[in-house]
C-alpha positions in Angstrom: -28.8 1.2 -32.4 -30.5 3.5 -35.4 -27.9 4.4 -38.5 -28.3 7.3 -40.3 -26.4 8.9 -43.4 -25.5 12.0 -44.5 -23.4 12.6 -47.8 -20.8 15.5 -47.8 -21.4 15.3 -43.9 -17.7 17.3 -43.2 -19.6 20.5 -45.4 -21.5 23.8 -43.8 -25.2 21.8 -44.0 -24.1 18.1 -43.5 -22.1 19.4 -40.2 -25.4 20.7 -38.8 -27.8 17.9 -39.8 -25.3 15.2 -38.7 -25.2 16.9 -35.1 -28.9 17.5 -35.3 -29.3 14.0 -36.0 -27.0 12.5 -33.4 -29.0 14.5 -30.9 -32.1 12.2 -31.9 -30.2 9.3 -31.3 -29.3 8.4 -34.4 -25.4 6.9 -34.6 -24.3 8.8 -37.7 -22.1 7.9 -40.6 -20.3 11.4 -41.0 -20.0 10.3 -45.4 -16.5 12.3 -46.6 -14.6 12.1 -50.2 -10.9 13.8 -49.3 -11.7 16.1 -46.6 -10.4 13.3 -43.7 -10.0 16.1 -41.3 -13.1 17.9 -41.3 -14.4 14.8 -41.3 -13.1 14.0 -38.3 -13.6 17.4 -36.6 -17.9 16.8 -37.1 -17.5 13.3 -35.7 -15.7 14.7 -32.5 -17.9 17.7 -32.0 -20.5 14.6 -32.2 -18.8 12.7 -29.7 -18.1 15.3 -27.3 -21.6 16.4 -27.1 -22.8 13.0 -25.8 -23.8 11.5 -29.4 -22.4 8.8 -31.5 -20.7 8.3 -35.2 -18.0 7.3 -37.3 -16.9 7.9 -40.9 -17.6 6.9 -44.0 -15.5 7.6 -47.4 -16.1 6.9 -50.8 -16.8 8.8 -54.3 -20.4 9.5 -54.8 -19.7 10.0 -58.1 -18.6 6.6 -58.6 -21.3 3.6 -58.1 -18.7 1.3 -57.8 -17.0 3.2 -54.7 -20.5 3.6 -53.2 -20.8 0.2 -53.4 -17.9 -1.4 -52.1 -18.1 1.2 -49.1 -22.2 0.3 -48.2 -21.3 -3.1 -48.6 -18.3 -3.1 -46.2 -20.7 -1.2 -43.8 -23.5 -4.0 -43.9 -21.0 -6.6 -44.1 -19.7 -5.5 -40.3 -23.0 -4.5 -39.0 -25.6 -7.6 -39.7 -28.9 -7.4 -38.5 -28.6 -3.4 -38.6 -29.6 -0.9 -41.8 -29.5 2.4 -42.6 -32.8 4.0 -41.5 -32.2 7.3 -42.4 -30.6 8.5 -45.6 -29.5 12.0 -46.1 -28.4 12.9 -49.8 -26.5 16.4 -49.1 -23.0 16.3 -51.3 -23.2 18.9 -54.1 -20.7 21.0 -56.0 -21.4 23.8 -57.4 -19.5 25.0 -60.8 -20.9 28.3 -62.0 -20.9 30.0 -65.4 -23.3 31.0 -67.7 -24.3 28.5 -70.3 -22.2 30.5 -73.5 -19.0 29.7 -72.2 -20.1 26.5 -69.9 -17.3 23.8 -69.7 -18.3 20.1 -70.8 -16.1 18.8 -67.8 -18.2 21.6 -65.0 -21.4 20.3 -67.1 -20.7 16.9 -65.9 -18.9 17.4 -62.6 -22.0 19.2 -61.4 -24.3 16.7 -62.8 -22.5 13.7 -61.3 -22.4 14.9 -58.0 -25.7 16.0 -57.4 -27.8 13.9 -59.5 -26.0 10.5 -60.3 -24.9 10.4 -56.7 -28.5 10.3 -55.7 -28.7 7.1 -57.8 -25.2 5.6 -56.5 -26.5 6.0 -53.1 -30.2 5.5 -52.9 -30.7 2.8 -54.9 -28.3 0.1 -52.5 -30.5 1.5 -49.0 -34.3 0.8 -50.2 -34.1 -2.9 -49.9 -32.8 -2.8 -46.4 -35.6 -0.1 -45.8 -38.8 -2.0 -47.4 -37.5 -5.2 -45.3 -37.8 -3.2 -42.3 -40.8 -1.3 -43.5 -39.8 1.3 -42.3 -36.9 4.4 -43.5 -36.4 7.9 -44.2 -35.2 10.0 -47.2 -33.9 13.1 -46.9 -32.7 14.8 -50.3 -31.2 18.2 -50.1 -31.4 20.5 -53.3 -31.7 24.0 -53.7 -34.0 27.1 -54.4 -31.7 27.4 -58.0 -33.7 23.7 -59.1 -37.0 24.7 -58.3 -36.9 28.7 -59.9 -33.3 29.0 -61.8 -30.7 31.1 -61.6 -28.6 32.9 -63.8 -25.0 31.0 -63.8 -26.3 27.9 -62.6 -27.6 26.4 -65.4 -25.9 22.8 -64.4 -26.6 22.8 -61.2 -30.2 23.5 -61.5 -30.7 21.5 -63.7 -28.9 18.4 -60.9 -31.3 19.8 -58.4 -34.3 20.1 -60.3 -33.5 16.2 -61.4 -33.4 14.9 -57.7 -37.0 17.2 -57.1 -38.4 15.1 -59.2 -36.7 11.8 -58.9 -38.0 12.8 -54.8 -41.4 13.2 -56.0 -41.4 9.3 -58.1 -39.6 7.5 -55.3 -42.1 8.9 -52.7 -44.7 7.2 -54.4 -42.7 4.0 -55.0 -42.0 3.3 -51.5 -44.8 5.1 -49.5 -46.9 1.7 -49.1 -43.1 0.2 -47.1 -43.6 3.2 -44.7 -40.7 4.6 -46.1 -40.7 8.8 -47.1 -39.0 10.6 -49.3 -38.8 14.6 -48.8 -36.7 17.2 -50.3 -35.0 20.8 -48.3 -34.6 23.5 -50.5 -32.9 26.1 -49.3 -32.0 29.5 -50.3 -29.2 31.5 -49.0 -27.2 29.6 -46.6 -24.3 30.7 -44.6 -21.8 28.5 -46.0 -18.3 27.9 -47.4 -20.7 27.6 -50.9 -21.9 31.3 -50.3 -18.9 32.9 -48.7 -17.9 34.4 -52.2 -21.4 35.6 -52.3 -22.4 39.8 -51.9 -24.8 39.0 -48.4 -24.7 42.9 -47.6 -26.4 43.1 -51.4 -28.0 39.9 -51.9 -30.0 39.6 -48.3 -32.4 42.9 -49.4 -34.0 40.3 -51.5 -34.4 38.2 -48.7 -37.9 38.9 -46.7 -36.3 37.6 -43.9 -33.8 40.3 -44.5 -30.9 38.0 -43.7 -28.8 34.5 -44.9 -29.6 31.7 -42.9 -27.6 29.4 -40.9 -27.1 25.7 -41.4 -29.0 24.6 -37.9 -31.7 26.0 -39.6 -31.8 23.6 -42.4 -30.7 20.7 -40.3 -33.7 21.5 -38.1 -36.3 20.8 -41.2 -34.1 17.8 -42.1 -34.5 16.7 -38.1 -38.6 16.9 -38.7 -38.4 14.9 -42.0 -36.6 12.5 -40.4 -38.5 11.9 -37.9 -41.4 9.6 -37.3 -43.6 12.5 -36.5 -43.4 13.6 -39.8 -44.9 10.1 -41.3 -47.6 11.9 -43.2 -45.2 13.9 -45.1 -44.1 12.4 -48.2 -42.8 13.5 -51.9 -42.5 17.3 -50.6 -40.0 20.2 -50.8 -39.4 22.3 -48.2 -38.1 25.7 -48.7 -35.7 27.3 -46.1 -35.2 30.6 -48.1 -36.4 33.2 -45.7 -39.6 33.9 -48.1 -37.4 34.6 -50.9 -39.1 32.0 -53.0 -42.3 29.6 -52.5 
């Protein structure tokens, strides 16, 4: 059986590329923090479609969480690794800089860039042994051009671009990759506080996107067809940005 991983699976984007995923074949660890039963709702949508998965909770926040969860995993599945490794769990906590919180400075930071850390760093070994793995990072058009109001989370983003970029060429020799999806406006619980009717006229595409369009970018990376692809970002913005 192939494993695969996807952080904040129960959210908008980890829904899709968990079901995406599970139609390659993949069983998939549906990762949660508190949100048991939306957790549960992706892995039965899974399920009744045909596909297979389970859940995973811990803290990605917290290294020693991530741990102790990844290590119960291997501990019950010997002989079997996590091939596919998608880093999607991300807050978002916006204000502009002036009157920025410490505590929404670090929240933001710890989610979306430590986590990557917390998480990656246990799956390579299993991955080099096997010579063989994928590494999926989701960020965001705000870490590759910067928004106003996002200072901390671009700044997250814009740290796992480039961590994405390093690890690419760390483990490219174990036939392992290591990609990034950027994408722009997604229709999401994270954009439903957002203007669309305003924001999508600065959208070539003259519209938000959906979720199963990301996952399907994340499917390709995945995938061994997309072996040659390695240290990249992807945009899924609709030509907003490129």
């Amino acid at each position: 059986m192939k494993y695969a991983l996807v952080t904040g699976g129960s959210g908008g984007i980890g829904k899709a590329v968990c079901i995406k995923l599970a139609s390659m074949g993949y069983h998939v660890l549906v990762h949660y923090h508190s949100n048991l039963k939306r957790a549960e709702e992706v892995v039965g949508e899974i399920k009744e479609k045909g596909g297979s998965a389970e859940m995973i909770q811990f803290d990605v926040t917290d290294g020693a969480s991530v741990q102790k969860a990844l290590t119960g995993w291997q501990d019950t599945h010997e002989g079997d690794y996590i091939e596919v490794l998608v880093n999607n769990a991300g807050i978002t906590r916006d204000a502009l800089m002036l009157w920025m919180e410490e505590k929404d400075w670090k929240a933001v930071i710890d989610t979306n860039l430590n986590s990557f850390y917390y998480v990656t760093q246990p799956l390579i070994k299993p991955m080099a042994l096997k010579k063989y793995g994928r590494i999926v990072n989701v960020v965001s058009l705000s870490g590759l051009k910067g928004l106003p109001g996002q200072t901390n989370y671009a700044a997250a983003k814009a740290g796992v671009v480039g961590a994405t970029k390093s690890l690419a060429q760390e483990l490219g020799r174990k036939n392992i990759t290591v990609n990034a999806v950027a994408p722009g406006y997604i229709r999401t619980e994270m954009t439903k506080d957002l203007d669309e009717k305003s924001l999508k006229r600065m959208v070539p595409a003259n519209r938000f996107g959906t979720p199963e369009e990301v996952a399907a970018v994340v499917g390709f990376l995945a995938s061994k067809e997309a072996s040659y692809v390695n240290g990249d970002v992807i945009h899924v913005n609709g030509g907003l940005y490129s």
